[in-house]
C-alpha positions as CSV (number, residue, x, y, z in Angstrom):
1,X,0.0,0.0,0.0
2,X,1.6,3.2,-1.1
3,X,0.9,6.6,-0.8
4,X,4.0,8.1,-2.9
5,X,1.0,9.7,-5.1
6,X,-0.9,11.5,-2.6
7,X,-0.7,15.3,-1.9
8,X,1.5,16.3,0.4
9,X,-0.8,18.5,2.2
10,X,-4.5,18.3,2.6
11,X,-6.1,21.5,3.4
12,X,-9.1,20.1,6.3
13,X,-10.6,23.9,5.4
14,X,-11.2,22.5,1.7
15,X,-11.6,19.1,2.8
16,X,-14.2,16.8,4.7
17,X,-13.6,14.0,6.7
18,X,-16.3,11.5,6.2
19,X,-16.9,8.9,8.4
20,X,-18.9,6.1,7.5
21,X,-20.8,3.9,9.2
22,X,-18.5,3.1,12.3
23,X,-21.8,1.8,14.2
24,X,-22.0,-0.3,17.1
25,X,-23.7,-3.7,15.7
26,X,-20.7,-3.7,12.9
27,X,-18.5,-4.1,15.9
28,X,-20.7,-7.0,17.4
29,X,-20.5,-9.3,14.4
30,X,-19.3,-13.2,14.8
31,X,-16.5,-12.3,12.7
32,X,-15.2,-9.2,14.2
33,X,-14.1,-5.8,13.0
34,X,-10.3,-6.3,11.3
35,X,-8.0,-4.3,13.9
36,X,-11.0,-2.4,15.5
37,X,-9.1,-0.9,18.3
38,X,-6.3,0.6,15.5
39,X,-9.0,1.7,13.3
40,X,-11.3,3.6,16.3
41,X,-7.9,5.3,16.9
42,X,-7.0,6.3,13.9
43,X,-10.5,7.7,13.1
44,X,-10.5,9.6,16.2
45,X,-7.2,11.1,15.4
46,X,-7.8,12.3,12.1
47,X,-10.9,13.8,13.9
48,X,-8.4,15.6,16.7
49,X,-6.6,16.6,13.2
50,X,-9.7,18.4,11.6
51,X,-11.1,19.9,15.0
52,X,-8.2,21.4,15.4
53,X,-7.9,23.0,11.8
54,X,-11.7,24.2,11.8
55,X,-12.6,21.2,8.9
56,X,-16.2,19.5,8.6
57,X,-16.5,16.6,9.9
58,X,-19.7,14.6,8.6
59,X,-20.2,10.6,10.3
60,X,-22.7,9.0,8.3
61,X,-25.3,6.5,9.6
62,X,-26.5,3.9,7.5
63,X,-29.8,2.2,8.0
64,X,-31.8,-1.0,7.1
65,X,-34.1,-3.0,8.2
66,X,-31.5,-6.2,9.6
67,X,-29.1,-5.0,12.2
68,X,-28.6,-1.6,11.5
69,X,-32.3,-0.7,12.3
70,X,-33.1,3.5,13.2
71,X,-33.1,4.3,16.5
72,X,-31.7,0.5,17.7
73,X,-28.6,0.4,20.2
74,X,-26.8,-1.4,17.2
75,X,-27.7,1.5,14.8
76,X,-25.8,4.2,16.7
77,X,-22.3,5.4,15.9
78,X,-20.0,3.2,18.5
79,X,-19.4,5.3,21.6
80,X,-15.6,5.5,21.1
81,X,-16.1,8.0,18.1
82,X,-15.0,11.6,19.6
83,X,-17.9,13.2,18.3
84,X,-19.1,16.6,19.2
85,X,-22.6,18.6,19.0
86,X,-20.5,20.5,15.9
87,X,-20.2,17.8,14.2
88,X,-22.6,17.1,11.2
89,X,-24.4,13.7,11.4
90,X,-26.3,11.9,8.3
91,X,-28.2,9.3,7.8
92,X,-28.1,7.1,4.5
93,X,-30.2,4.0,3.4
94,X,-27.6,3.2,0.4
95,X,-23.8,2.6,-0.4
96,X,-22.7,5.4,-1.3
97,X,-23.6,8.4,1.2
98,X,-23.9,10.4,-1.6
99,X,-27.4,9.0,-3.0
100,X,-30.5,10.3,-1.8
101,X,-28.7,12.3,0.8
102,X,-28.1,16.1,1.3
103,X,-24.3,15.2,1.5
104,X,-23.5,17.4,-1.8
105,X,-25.7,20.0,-0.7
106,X,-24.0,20.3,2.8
107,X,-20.0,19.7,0.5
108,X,-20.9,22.4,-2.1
109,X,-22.3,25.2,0.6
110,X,-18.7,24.8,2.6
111,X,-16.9,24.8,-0.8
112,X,-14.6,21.3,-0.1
113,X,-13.0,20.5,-3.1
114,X,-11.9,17.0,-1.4
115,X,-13.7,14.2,0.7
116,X,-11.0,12.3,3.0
117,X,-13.1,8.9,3.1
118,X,-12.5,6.2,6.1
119,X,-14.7,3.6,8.2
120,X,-17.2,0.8,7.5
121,X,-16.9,-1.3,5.1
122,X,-14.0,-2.0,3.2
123,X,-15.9,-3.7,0.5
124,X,-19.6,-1.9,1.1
125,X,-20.0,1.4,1.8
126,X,-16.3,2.9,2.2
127,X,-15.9,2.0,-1.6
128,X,-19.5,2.9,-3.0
129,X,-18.8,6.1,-1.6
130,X,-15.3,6.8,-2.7
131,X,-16.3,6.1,-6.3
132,X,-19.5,8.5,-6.0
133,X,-17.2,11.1,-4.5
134,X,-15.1,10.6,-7.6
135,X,-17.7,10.5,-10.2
136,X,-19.3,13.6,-8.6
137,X,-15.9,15.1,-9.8
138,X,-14.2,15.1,-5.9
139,X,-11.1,14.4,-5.4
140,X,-10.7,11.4,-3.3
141,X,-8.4,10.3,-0.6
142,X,-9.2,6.9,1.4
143,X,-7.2,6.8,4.0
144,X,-5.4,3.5,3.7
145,X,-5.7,2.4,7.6
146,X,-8.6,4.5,8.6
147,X,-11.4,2.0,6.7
148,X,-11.9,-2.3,7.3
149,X,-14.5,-4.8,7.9
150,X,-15.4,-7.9,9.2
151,X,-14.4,-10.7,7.0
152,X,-12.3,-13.4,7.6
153,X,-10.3,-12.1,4.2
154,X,-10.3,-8.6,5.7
155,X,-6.9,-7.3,5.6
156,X,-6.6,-8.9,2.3
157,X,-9.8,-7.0,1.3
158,X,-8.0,-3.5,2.3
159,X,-5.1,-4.1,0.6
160,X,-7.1,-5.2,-2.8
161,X,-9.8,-2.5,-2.6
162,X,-7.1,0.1,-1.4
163,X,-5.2,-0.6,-4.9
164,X,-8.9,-1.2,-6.6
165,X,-9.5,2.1,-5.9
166,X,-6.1,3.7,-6.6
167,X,-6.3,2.4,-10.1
168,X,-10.0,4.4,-9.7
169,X,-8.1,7.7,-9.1
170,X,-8.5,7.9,-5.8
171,X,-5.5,8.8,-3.5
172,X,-4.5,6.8,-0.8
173,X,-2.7,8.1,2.5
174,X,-2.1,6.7,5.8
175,X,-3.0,8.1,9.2
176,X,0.2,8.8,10.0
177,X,1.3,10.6,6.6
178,X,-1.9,12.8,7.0
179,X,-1.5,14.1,10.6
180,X,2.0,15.2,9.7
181,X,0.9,17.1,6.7
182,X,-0.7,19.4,9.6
């Protein structure tokens, strides 16, 4: 997984951090969550990152009608998230947050030019809404270790889908690399 092709800075002012779907029943699954305690920490600091810099922060909420059911304690964003009251919250019944949502709407009035994608699944939702976010004419970055899932192929799924989506034109960074571009 490289990131040699990725900005060296990403302005969080022109940029959104999207987190999707990092919900409590995902993390109660038999198989469980690929390196959930890494990924919760990464997540929260890329949001110490943003917060600090002023960005917009949006957590998206996905809802259906087996385990993620609205307004269930498995439907809620998992309780290790450092969310805040400032923090924009949407709910989304598809893969990509950006159908039948105001999530354009809310991008175009703050003018961000880039979505920084991470969270829930690998597979699902992290890369339905990556490619809408590029075929809305976004630029992209997934952040490399900030997204996973819960098969039993999961880190081979995040390395496939990370390079999947490179070839895609989306950029990929790590944690790491994008906190010191601060």
């Amino acid at each position: 997984m490289s990131s040699a092709s990725v900005e060296t800075r990403i302005d969080p002012k022109k940029s959104a951090l999207l987190i999707i779907d990092v919900q409590r029943a995902l993390f109660s699954r038999p198989t469980p969550i690929y390196n959930a305690e890494q990924l919760l920490s990464n997540i929260n600091s890329l949001i110490e990152m943003w917060r600090r810099n002023k960005g917009l922060i949006i957590f998206l909420q996905h809802s259906n009608n087996k385990m993620l059911i609205k307004g269930t304690s498995g439907w809620e964003l998992h309780s290790e998230l450092d969310r805040k009251s400032s923090d924009i919250t949407l709910d989304k019944l598809h893969g990509n947050a950006f159908e039948n949502t105001n999530l354009k709407d809310i991008l175009e009035s703050k003018g961000i030019e880039k979505v920084v994608v991470t969270g829930l699944v690998t597979h699902g939702c992290v890369r339905a809404t990556c490619i809408g976010a590029h075929h809305l004419g976004y630029r992209v970055s997934l952040v490399e270790d900030g997204h996973s899932n819960y098969s039993k192929d999961a880190e081979k799924k995040i390395g496939e889908w990370n390079q999947k989506l490179a070839v895609q034109g989306v950029e990929l960074i790590s944690t790491e690399r994008l906190i010191h571009s601060d």
